[in-house]
C-alpha positions as a Markdown table, in Angstrom:
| # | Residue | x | y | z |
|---|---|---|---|---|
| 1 | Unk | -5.0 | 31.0 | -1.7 |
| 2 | Unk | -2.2 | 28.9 | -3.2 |
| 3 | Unk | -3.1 | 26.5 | -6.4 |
| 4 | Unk | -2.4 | 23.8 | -4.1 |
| 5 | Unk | -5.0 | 24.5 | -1.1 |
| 6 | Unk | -7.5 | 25.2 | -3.4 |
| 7 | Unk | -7.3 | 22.0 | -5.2 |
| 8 | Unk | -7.4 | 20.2 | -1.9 |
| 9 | Unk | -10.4 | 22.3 | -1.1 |
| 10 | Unk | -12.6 | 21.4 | -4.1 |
| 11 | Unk | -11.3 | 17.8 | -4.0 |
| 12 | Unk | -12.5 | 18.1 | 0.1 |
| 13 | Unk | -16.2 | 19.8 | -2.0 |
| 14 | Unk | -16.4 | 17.0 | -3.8 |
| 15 | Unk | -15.7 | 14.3 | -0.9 |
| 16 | Unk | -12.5 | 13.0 | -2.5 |
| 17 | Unk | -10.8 | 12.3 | 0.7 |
| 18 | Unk | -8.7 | 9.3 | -1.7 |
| 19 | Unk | -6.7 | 11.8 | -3.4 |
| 20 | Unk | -6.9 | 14.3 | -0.9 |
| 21 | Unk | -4.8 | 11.9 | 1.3 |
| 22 | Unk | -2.0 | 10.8 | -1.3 |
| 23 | Unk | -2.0 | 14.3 | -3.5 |
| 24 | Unk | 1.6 | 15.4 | -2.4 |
| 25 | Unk | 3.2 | 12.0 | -2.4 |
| 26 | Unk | 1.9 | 11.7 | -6.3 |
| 27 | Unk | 2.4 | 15.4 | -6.8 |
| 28 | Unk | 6.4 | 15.0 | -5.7 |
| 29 | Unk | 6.4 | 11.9 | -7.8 |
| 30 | Unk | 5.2 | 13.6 | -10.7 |
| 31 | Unk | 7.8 | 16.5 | -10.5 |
| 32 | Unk | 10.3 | 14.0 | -9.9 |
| 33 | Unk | 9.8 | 13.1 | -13.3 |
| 34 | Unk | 8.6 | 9.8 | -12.7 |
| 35 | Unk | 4.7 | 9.7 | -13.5 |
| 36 | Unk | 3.2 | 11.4 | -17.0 |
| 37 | Unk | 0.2 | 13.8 | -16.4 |
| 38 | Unk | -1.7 | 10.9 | -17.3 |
| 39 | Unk | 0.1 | 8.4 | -15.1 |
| 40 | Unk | -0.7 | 10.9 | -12.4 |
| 41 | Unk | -4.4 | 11.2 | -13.1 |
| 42 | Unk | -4.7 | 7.5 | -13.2 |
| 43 | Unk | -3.1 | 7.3 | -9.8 |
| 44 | Unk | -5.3 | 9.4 | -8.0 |
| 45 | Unk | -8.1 | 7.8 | -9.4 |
| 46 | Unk | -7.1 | 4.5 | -8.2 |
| 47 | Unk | -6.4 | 5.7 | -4.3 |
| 48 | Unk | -9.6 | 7.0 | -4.3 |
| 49 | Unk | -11.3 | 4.0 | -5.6 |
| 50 | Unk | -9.0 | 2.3 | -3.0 |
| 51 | Unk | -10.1 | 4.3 | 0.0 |
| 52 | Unk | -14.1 | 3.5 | -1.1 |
| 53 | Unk | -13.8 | 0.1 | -1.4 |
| 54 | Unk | -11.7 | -0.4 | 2.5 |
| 55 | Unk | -14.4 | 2.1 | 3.7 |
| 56 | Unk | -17.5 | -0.2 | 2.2 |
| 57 | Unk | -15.8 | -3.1 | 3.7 |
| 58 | Unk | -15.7 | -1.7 | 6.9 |
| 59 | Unk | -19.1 | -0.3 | 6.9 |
| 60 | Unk | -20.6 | -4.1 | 5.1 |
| 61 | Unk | -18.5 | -5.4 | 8.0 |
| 62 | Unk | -19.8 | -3.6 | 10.9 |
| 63 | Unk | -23.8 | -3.7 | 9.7 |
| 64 | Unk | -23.7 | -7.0 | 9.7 |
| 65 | Unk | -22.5 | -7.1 | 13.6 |
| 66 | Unk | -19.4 | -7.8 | 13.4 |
| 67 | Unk | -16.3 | -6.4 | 15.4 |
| 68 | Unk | -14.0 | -5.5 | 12.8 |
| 69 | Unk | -10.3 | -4.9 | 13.5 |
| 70 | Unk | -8.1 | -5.5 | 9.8 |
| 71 | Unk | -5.4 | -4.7 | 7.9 |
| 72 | Unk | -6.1 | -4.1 | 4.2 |
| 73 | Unk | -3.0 | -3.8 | 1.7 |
| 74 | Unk | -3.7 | -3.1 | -2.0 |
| 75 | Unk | -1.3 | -3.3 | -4.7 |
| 76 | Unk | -3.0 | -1.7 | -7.8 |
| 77 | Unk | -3.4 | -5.1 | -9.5 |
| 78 | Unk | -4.1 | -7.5 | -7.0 |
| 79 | Unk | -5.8 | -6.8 | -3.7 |
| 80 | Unk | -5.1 | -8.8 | 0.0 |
| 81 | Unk | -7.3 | -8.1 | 2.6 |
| 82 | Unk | -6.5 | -9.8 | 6.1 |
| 83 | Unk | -9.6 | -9.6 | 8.3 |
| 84 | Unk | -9.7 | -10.5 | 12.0 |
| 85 | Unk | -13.3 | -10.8 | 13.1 |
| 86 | Unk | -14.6 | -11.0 | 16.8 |
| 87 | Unk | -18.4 | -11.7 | 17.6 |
| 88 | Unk | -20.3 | -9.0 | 19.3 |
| 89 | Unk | -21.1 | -11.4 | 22.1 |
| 90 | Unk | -17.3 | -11.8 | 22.7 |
């Protein structure tokens, strides 16, 4: 097993679907020279953190009855969230 698919299985072990998810767009940005190791580190940790909080706003969202349909864009500083929210009676 490559170094790669391992490391995509332990982050799948430990239910980081996040990093999972953006690990060879950072990993090509890292070899292009553009992101230190910590850079890198710091990344993935902030797309997972990302993925969490759209998928708690979701679940919030739908236990509260709602009919959720949105578009969530983050930018690592600042964070817009465009929500579109139907009744369940509709």
């Amino acid at each position: 097993m490559s170094n790669y698919a391992q490391i995509k299985e332990q982050l799948s072990n430990l239910k980081l679907a996040g990093i999972i998810d953006t690990l060879e767009q950072r990993l090509k940005q890292a070899d292009e020279g553009e992101l230190a190791y910590t850079e890198l580190l710091s990344l993935l940790l902030d797309d997972e953190l990302e993925l969490r909080r759209n998928r708690k706003i979701e679940r919030l969202l739908t236990s509260a009855g709602l009919k959720v349909s949105f578009f969530i864009k983050f930018l690592f500083s600042h964070s817009y969230i465009f929500v579109t929210i139907h009744s369940k009676d509709a």
